[in-house]
N, C-alpha and C positions, 0 to 999 in steps of 0.2 A: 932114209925113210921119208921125210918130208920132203924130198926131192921128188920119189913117188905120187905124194899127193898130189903135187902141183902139176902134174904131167897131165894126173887123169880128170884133175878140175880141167885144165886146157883143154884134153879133148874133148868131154863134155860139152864146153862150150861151144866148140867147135862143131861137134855131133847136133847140138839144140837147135846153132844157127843155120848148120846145111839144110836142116831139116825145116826149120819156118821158112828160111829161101826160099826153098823149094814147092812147098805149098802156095806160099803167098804168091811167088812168078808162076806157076800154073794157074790159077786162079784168078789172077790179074791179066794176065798174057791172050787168055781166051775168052773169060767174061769182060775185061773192059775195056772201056772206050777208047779210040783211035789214039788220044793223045796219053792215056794212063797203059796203054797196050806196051808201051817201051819203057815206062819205070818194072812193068813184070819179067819181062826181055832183060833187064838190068839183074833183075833178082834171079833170076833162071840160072845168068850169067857169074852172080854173083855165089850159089848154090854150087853151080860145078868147078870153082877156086878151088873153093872151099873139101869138097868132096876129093878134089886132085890132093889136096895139102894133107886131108886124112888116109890117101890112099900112100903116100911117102910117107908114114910116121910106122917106124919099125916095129914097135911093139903093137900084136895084134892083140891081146890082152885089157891090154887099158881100152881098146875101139870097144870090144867088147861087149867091157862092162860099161861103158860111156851108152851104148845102145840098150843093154839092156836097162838101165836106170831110166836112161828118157823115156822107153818103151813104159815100165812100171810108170814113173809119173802121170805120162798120158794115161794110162789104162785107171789110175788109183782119180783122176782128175775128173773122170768120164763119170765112172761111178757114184763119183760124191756129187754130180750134178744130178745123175741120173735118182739116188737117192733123198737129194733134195726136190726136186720137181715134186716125186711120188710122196712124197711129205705135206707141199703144197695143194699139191691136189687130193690128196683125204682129208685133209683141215677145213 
């Protein structure tokens, strides 16, 4: 059972990191500068490792639930910004 857990902590993280990789080397990659344009290029690269290494983990279950939790965080993350702004701005 706790061999479970730690499986699906790892993919998570694995799941969290492919996914800021990815963001942050597109973002990088085409908004910046000539010399910061190949640390995005790095992250791009370093995104699709990462995405190969979750695409060879047999159990598709823990990918999952690894995606749907990042999914909830970001969306619960979004919200509570979103609901503190609209807070700020009635006060």
């Amino acid at each position: 059972m706790e061999a479970e857990y730690a499986e699906i902590a790892t993919t998570m993280v694995v799941v969290g990191s492919m996914i800021a990789m990815l963001g942050m080397g597109l973002l990088i990659a085409y908004y910046g500068s000539s010399k910061t344009r190949n640390a995005g290029f790095v992250f791009l690269f370093i995104s699709i490792l990462l995405g190969y290494y979750l695409s060879t983990i047999g159990d598709s279950v823990e990918l999952h639930n690894a995606l749907l939790s990042f999914i909830g965080g970001m969306v619960g993350g979004i919200l509570g910004v979103i609901v503190f702004l609209v807070a700020i701005i009635k006060s």
